[in-house]
CHARMM-style PDB file with segment names, atoms N, HN, CA, C and O in Angstrom:
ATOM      1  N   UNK     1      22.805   6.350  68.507  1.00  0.00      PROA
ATOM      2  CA  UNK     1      23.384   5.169  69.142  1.00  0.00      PROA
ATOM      3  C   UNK     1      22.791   3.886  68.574  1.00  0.00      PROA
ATOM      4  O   UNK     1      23.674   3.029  68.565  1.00  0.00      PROA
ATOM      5  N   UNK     2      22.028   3.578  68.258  1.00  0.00      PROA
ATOM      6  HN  UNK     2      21.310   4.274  68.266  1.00  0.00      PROA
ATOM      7  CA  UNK     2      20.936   2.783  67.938  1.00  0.00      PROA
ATOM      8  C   UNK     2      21.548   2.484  66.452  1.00  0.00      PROA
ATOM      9  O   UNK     2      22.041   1.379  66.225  1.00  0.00      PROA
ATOM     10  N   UNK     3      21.509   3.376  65.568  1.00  0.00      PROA
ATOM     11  HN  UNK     3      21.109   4.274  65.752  1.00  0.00      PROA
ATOM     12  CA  UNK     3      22.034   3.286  64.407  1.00  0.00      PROA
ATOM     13  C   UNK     3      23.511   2.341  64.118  1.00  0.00      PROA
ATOM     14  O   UNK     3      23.658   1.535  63.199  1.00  0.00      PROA
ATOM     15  N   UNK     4      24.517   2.696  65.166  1.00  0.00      PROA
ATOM     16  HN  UNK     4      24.397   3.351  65.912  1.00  0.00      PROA
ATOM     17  CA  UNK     4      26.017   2.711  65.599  1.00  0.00      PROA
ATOM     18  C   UNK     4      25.466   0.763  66.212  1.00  0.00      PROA
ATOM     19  O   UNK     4      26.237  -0.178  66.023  1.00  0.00      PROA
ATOM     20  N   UNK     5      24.695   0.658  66.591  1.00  0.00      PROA
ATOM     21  HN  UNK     5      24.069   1.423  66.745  1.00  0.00      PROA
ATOM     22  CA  UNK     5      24.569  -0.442  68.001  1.00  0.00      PROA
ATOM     23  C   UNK     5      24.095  -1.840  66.693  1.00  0.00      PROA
ATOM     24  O   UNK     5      24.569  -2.971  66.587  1.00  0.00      PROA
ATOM     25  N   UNK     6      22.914  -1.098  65.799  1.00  0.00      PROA
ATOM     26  HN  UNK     6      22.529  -0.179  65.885  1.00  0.00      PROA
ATOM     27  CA  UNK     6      22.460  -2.037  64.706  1.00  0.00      PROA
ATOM     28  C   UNK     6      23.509  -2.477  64.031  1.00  0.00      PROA
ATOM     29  O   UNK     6      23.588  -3.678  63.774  1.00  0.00      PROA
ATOM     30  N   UNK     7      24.156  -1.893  63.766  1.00  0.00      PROA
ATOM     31  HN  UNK     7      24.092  -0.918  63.975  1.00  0.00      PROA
ATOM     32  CA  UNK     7      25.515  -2.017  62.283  1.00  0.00      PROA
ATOM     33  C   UNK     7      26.644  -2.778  62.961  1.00  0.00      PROA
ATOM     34  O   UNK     7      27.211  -3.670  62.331  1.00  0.00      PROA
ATOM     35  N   UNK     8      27.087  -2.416  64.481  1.00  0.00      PROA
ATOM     36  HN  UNK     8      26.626  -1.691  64.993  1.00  0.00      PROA
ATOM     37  CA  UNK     8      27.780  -3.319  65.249  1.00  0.00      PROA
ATOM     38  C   UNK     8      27.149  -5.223  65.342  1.00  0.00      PROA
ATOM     39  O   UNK     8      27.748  -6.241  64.996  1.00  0.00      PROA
ATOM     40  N   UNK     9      25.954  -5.083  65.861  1.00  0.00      PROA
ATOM     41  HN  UNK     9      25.468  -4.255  66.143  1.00  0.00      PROA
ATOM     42  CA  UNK     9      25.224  -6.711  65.609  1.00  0.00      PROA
ATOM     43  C   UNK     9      25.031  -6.706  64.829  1.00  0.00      PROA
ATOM     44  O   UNK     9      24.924  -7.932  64.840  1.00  0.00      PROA
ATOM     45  N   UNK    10      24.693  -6.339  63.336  1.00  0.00      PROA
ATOM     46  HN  UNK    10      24.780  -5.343  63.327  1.00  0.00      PROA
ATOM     47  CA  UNK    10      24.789  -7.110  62.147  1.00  0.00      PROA
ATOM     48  C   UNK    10      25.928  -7.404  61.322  1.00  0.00      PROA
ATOM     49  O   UNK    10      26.022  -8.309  60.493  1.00  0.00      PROA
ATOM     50  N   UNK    11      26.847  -6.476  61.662  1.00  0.00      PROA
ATOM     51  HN  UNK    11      26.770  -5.741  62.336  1.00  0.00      PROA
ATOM     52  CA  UNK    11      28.533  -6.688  61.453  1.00  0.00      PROA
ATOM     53  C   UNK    11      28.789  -8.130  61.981  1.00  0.00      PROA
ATOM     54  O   UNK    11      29.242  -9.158  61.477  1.00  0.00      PROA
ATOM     55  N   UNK    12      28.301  -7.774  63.228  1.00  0.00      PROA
ATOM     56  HN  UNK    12      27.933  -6.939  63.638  1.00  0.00      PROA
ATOM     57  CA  UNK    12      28.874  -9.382  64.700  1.00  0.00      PROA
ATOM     58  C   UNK    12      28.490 -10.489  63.613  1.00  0.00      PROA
ATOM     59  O   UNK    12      29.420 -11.119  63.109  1.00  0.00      PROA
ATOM     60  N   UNK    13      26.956 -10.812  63.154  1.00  0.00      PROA
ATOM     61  HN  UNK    13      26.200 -10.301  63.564  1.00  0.00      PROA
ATOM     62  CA  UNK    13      26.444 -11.787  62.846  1.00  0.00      PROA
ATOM     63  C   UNK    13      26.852 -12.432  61.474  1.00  0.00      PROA
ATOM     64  O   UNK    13      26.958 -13.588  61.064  1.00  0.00      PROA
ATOM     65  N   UNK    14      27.054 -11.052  60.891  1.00  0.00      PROA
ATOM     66  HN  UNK    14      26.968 -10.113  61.224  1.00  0.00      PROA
ATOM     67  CA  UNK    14      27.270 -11.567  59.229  1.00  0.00      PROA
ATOM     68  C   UNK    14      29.137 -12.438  59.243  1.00  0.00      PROA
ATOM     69  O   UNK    14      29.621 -13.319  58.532  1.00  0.00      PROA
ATOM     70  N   UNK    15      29.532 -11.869  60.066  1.00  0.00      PROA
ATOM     71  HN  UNK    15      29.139 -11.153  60.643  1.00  0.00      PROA
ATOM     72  CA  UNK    15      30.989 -12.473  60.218  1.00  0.00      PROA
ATOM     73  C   UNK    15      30.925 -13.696  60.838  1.00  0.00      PROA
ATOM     74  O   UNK    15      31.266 -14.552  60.022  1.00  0.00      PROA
ATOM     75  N   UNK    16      30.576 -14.296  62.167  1.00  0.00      PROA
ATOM     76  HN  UNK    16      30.298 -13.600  62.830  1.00  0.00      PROA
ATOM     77  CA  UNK    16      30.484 -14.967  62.214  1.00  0.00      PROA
ATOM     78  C   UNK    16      29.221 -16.606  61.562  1.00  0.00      PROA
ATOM     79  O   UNK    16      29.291 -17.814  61.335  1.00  0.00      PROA
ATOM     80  N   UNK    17      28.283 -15.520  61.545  1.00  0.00      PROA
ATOM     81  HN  UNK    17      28.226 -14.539  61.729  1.00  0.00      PROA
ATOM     82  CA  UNK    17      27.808 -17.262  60.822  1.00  0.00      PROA
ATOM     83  C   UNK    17      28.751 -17.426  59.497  1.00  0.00      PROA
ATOM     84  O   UNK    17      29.037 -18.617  59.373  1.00  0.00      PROA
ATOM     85  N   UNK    18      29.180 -16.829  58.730  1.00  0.00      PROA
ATOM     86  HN  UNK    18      28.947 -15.862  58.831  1.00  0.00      PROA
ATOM     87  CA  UNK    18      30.464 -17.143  57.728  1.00  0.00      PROA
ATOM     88  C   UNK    18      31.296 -18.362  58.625  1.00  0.00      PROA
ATOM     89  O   UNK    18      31.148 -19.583  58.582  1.00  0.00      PROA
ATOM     90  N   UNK    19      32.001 -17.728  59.250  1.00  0.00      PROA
ATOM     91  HN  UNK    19      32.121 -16.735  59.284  1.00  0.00      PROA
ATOM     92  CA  UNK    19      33.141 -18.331  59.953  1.00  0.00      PROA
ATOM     93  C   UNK    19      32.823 -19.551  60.922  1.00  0.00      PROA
ATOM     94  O   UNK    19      33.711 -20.356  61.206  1.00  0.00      PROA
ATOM     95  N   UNK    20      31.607 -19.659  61.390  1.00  0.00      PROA
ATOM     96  HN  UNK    20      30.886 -19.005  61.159  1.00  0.00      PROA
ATOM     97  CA  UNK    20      31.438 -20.518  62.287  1.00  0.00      PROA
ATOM     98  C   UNK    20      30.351 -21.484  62.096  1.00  0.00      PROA
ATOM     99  O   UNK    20      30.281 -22.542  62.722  1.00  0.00      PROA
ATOM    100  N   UNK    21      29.431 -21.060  61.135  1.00  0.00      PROA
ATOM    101  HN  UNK    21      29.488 -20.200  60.627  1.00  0.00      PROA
ATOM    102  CA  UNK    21      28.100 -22.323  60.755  1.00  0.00      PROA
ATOM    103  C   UNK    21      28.420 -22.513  59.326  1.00  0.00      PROA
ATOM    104  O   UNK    21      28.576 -23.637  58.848  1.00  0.00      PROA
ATOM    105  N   UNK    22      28.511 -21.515  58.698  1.00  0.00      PROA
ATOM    106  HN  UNK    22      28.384 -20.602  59.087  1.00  0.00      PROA
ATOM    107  CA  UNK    22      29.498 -21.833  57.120  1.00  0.00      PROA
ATOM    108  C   UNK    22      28.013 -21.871  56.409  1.00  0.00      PROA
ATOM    109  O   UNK    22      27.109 -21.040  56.492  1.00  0.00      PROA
ATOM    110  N   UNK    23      28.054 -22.933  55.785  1.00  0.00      PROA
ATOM    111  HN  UNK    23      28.788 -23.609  55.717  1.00  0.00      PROA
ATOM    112  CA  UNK    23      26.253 -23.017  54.435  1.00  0.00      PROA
ATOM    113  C   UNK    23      25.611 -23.322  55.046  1.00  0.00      PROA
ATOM    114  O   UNK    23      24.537 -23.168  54.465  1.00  0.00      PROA
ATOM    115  N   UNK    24      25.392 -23.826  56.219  1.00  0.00      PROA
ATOM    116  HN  UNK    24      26.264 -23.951  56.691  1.00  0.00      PROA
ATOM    117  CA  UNK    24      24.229 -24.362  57.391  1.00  0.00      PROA
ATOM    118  C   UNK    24      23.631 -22.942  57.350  1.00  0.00      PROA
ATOM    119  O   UNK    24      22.413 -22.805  57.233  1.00  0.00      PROA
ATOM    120  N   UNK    25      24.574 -21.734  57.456  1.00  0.00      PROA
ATOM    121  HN  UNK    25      25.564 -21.845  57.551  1.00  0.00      PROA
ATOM    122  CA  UNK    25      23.875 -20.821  58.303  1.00  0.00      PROA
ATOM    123  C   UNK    25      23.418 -20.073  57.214  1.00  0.00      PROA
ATOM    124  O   UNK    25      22.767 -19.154  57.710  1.00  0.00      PROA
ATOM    125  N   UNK    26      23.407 -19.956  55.799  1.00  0.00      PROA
ATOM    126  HN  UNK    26      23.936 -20.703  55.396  1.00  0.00      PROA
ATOM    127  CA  UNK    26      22.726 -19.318  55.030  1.00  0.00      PROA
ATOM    128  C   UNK    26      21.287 -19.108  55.250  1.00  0.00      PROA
ATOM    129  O   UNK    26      20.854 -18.704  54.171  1.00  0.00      PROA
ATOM    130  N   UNK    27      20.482 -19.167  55.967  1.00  0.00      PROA
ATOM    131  HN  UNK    27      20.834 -19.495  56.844  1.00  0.00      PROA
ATOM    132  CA  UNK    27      18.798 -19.249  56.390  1.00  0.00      PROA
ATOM    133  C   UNK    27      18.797 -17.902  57.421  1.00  0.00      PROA
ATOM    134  O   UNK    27      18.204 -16.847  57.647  1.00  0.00      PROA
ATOM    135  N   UNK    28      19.908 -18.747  57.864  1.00  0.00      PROA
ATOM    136  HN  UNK    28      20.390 -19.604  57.680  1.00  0.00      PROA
ATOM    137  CA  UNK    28      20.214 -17.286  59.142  1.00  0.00      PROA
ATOM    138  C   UNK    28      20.819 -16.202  58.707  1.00  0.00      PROA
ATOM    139  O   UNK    28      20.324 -15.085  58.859  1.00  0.00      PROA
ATOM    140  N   UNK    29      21.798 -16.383  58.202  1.00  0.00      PROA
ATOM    141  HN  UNK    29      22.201 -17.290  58.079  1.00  0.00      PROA
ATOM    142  CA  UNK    29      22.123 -14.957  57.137  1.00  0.00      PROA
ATOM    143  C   UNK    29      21.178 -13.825  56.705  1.00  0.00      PROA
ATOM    144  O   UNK    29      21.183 -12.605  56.872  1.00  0.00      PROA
ATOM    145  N   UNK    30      20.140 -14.942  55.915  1.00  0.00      PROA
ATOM    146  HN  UNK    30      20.136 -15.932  55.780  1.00  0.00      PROA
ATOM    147  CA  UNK    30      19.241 -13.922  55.138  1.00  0.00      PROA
ATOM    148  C   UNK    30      18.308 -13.376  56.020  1.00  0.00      PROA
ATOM    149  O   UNK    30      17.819 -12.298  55.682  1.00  0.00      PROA
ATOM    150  N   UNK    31      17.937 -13.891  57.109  1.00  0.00      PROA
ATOM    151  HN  UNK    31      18.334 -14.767  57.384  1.00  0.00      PROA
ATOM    152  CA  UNK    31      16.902 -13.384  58.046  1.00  0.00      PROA
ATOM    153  C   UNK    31      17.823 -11.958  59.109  1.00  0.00      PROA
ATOM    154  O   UNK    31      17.330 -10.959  59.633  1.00  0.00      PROA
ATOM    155  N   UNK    32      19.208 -12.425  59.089  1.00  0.00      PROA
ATOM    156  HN  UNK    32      19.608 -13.236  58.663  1.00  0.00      PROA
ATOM    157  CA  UNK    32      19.872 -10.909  59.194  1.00  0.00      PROA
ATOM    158  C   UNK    32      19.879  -9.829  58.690  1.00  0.00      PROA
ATOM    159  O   UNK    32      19.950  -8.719  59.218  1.00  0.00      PROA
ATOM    160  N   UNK    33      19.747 -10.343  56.840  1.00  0.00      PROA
ATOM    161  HN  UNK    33      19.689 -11.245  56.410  1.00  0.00      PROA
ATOM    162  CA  UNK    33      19.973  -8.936  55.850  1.00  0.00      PROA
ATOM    163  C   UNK    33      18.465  -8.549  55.674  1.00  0.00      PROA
ATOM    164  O   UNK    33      18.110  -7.683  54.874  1.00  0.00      PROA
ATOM    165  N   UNK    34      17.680  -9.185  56.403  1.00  0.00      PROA
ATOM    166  HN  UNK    34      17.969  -9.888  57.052  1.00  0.00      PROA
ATOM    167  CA  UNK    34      16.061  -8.577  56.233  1.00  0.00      PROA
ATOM    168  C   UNK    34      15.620  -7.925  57.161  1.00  0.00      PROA
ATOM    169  O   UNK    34      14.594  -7.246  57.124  1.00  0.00      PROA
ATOM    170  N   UNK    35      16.596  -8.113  58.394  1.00  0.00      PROA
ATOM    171  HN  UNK    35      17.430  -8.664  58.424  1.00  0.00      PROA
ATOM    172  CA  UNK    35      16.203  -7.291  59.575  1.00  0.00      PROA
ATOM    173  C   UNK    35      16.390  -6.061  59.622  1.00  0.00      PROA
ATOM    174  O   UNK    35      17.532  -5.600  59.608  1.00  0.00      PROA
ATOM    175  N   UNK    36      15.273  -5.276  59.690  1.00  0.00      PROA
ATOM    176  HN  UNK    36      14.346  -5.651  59.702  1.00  0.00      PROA
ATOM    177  CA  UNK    36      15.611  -3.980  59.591  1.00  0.00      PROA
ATOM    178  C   UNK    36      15.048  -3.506  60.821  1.00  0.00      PROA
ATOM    179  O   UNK    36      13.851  -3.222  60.810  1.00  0.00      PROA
ATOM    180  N   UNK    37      15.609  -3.391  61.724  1.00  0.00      PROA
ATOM    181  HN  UNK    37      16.582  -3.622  61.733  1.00  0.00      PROA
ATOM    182  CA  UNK    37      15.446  -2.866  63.451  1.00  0.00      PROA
ATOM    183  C   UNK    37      16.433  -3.831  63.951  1.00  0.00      PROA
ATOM    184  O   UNK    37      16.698  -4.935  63.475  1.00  0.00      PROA
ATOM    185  N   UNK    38      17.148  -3.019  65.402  1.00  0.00      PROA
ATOM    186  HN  UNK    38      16.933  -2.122  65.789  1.00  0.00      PROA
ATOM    187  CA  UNK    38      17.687  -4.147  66.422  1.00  0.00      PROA
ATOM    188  C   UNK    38      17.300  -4.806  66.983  1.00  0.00      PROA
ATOM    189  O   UNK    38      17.997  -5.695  67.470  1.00  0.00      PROA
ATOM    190  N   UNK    39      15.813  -4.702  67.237  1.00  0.00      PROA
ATOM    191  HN  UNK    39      15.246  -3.979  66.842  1.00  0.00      PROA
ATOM    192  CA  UNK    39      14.760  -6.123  67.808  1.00  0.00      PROA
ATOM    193  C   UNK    39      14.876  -6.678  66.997  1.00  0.00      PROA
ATOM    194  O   UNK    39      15.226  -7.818  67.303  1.00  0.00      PROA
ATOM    195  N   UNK    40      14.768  -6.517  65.905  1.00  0.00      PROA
ATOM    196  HN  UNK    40      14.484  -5.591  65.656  1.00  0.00      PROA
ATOM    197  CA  UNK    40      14.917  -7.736  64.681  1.00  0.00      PROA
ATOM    198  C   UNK    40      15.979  -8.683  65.270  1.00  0.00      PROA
ATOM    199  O   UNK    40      15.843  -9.791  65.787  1.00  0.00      PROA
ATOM    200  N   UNK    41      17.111  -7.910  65.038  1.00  0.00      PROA
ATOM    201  HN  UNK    41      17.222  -7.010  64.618  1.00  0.00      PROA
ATOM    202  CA  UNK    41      18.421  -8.489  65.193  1.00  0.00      PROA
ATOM    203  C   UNK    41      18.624  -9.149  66.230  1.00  0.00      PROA
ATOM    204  O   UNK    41      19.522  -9.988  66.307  1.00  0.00      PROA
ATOM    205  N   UNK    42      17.443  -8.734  67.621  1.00  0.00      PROA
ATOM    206  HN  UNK    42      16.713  -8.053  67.558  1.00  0.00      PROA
ATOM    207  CA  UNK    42      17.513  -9.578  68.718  1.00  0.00      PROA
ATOM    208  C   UNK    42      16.627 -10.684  68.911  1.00  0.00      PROA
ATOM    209  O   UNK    42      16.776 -11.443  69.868  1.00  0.00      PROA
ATOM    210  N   UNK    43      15.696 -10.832  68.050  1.00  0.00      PROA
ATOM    211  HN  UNK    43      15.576 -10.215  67.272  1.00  0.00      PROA
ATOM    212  CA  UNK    43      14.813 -12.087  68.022  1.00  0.00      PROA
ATOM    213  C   UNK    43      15.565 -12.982  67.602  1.00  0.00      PROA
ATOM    214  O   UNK    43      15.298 -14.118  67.994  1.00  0.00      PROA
ATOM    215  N   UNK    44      16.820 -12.799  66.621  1.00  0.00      PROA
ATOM    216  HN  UNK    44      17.037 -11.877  66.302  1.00  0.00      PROA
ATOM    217  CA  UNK    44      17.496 -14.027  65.863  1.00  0.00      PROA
ATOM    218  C   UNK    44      18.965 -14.190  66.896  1.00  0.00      PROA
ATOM    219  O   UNK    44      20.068 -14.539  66.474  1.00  0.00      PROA
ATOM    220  N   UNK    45      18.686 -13.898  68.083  1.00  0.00      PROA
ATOM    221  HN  UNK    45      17.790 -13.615  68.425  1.00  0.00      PROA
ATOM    222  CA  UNK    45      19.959 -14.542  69.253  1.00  0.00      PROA
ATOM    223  C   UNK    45      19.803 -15.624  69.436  1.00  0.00      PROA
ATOM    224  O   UNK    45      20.740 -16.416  69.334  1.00  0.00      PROA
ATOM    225  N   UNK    46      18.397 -16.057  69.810  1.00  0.00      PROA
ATOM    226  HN  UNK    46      17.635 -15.413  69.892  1.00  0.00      PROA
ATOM    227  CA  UNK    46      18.329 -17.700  70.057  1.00  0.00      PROA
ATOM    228  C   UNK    46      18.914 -18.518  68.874  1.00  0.00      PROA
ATOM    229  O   UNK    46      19.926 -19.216  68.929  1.00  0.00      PROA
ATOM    230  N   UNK    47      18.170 -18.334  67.871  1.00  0.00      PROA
ATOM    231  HN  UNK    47      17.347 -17.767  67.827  1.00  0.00      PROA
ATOM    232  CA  UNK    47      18.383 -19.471  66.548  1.00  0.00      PROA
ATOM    233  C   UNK    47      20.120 -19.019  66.340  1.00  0.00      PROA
ATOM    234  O   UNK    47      20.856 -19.962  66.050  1.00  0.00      PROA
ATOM    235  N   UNK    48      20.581 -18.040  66.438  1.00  0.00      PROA
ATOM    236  HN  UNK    48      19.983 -17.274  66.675  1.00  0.00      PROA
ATOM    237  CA  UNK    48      21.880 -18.263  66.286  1.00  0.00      PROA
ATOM    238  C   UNK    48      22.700 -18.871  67.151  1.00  0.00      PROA
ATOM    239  O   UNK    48      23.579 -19.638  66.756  1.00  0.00      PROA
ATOM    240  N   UNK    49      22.490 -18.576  68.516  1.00  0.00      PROA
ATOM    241  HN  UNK    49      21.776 -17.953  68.837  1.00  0.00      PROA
ATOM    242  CA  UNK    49      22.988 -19.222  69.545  1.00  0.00      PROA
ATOM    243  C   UNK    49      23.085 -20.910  68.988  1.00  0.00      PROA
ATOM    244  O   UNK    49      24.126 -21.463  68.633  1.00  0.00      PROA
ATOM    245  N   UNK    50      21.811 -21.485  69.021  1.00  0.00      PROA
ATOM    246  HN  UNK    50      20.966 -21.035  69.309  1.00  0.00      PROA
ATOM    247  CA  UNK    50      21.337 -22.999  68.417  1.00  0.00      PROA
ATOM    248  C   UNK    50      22.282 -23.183  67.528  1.00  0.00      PROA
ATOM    249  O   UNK    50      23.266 -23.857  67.833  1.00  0.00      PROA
ATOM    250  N   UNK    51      22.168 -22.685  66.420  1.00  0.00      PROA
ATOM    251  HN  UNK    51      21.369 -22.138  66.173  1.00  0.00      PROA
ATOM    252  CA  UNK    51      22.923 -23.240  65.293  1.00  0.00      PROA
ATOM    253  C   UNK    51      24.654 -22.966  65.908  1.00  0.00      PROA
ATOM    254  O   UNK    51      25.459 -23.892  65.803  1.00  0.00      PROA
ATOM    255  N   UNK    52      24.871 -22.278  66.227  1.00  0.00      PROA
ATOM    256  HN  UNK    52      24.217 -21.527  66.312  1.00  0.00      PROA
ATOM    257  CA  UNK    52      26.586 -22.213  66.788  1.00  0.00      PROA
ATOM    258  C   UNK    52      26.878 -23.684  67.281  1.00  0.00      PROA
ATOM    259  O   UNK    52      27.779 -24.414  66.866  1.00  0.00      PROA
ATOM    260  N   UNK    53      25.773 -24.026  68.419  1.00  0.00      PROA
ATOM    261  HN  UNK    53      25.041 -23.433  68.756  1.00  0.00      PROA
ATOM    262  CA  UNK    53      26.232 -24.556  69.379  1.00  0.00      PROA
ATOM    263  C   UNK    53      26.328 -26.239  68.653  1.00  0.00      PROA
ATOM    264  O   UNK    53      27.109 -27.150  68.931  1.00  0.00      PROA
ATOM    265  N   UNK    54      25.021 -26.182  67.477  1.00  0.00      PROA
ATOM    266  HN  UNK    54      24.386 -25.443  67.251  1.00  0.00      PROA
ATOM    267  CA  UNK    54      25.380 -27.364  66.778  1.00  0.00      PROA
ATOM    268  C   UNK    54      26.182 -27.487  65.941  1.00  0.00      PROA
ATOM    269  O   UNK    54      26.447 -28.658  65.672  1.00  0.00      PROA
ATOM    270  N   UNK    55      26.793 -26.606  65.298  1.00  0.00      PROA
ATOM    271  HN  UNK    55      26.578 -25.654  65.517  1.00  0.00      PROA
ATOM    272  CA  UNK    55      27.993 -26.814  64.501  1.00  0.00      PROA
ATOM    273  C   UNK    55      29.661 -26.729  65.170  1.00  0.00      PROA
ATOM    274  O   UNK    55      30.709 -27.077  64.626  1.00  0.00      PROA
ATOM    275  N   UNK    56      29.502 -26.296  66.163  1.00  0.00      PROA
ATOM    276  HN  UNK    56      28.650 -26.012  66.605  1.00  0.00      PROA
ATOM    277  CA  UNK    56      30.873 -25.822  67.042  1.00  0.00      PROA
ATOM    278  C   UNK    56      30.951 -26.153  68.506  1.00  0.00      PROA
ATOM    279  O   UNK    56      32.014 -25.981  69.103  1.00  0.00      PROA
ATOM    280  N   UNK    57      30.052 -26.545  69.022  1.00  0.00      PROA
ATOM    281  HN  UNK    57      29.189 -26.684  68.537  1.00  0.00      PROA
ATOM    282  CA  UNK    57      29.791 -27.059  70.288  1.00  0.00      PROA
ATOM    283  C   UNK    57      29.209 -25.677  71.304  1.00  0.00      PROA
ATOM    284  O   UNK    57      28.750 -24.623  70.864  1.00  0.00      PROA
ATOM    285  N   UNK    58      29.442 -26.161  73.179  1.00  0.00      PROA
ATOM    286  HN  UNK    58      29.815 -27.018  73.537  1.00  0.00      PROA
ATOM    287  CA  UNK    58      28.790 -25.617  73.859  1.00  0.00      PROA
ATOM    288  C   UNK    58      29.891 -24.359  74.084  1.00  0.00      PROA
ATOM    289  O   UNK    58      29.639 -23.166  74.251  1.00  0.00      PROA
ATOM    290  N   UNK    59      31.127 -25.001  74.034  1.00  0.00      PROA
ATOM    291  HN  UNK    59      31.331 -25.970  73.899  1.00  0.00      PROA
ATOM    292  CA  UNK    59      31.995 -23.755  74.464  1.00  0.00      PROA
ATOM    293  C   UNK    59      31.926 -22.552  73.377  1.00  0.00      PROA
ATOM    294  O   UNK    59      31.779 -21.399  73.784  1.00  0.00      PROA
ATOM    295  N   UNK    60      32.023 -22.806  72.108  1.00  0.00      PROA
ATOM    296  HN  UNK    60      32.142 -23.743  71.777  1.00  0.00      PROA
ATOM    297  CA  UNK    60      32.024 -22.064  71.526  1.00  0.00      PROA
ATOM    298  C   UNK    60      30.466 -20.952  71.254  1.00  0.00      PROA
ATOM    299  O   UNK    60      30.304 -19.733  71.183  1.00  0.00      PROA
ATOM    300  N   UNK    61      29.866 -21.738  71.197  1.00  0.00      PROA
ATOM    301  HN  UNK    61      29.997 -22.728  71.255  1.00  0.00      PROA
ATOM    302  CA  UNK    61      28.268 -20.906  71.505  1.00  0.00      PROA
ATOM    303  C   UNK    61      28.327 -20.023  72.769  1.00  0.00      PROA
ATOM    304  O   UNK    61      27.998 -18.837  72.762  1.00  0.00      PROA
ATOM    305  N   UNK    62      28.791 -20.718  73.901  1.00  0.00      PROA
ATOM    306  HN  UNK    62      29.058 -21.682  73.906  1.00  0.00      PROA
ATOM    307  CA  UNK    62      28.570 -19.848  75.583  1.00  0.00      PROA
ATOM    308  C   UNK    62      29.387 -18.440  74.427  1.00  0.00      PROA
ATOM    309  O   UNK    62      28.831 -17.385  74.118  1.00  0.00      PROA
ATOM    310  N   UNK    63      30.988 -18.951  73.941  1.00  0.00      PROA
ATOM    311  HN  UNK    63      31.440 -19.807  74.192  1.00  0.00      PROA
ATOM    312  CA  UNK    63      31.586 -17.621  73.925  1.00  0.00      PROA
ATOM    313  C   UNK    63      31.144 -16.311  72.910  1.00  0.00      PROA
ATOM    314  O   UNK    63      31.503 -15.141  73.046  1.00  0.00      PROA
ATOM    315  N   UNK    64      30.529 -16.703  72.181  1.00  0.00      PROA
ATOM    316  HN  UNK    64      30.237 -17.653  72.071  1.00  0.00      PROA
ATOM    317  CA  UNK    64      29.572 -15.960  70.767  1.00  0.00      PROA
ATOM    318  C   UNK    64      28.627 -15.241  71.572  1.00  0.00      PROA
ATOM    319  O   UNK    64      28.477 -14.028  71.429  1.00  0.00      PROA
ATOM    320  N   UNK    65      27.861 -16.036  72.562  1.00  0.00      PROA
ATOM    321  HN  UNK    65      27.983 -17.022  72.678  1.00  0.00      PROA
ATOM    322  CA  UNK    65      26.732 -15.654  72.797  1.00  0.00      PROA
ATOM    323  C   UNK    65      26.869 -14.592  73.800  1.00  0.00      PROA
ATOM    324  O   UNK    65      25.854 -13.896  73.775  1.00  0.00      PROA
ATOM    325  N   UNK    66      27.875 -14.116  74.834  1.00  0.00      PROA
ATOM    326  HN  UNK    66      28.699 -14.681  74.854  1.00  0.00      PROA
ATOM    327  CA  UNK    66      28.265 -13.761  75.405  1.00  0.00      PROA
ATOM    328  C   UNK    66      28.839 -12.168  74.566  1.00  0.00      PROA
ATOM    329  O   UNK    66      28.486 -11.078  75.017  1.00  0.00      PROA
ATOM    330  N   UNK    67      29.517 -12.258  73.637  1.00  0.00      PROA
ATOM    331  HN  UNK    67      29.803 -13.144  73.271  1.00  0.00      PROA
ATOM    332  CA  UNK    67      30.242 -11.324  72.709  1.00  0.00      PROA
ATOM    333  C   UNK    67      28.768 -10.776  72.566  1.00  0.00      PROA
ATOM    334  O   UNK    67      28.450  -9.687  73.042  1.00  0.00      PROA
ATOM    335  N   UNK    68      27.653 -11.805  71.706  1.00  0.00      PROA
ATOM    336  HN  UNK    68      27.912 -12.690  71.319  1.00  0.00      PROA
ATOM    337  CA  UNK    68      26.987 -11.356  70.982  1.00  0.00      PROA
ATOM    338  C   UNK    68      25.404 -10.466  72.144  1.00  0.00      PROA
ATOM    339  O   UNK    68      24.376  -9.912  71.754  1.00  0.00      PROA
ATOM    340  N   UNK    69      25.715 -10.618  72.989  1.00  0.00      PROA
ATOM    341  HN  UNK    69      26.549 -11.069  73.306  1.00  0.00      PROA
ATOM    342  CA  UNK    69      24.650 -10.048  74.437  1.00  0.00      PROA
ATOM    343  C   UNK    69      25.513  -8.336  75.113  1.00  0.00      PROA
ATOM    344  O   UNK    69      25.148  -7.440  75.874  1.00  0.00      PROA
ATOM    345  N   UNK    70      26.451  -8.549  74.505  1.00  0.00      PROA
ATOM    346  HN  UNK    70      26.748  -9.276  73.886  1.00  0.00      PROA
ATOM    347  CA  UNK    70      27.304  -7.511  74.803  1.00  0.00      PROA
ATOM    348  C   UNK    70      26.842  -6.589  73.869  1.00  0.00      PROA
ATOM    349  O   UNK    70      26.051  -5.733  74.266  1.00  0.00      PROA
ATOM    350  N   UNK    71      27.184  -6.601  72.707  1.00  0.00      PROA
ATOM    351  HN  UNK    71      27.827  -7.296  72.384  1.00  0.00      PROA
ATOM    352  CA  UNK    71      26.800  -5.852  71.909  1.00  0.00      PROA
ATOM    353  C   UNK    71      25.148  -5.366  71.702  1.00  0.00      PROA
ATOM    354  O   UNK    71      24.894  -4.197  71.414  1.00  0.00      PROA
ATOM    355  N   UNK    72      23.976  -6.476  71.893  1.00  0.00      PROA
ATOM    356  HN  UNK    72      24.182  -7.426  72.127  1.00  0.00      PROA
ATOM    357  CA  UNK    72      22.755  -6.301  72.522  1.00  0.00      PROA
ATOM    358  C   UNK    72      21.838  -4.929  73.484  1.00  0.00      PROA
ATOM    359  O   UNK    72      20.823  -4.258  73.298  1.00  0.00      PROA
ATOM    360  N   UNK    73      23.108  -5.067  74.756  1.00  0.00      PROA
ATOM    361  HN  UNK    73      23.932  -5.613  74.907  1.00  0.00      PROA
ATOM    362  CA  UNK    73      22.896  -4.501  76.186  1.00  0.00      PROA
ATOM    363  C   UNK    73      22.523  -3.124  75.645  1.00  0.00      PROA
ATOM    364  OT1 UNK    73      22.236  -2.213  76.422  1.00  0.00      PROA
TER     365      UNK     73
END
């Protein structure tokens, strides 16, 4: 499950910082493709959350962050 759960949030992340922080989020990207554990992947919720919310606002961060806590649980 764990395996299945990692590849789901790093799927989530790599798609959206593309789509939603764009070259801002290249910092964050790479600290995705280095994470190797899902704690990894869950230490970098905040800073992604942040950067969403400054490039796209509050609504769009609440709704990422929400998707992205789902997949987390």
């Amino acid at each position: 499950m764990h395996a299945t759960q990692q590849l789901a949030v790093y799927d989530f992340y790599t798609r959206t910082i593309k789509s939603t922080i764009g070259l801002r989020g290249f910092t964050l990207q790479l600290k995705v493709e280095k994470a190797a554990t899902l704690d990894d992947l869950r230490q970098l919720r905040d800073p992604y959350v942040e950067a969403v919310l400054k490039a796209k606002g509050r609504d769009q961060a609440a709704l990422l962050a929400q998707q992205l806590d789902q997949l987390l649980d």
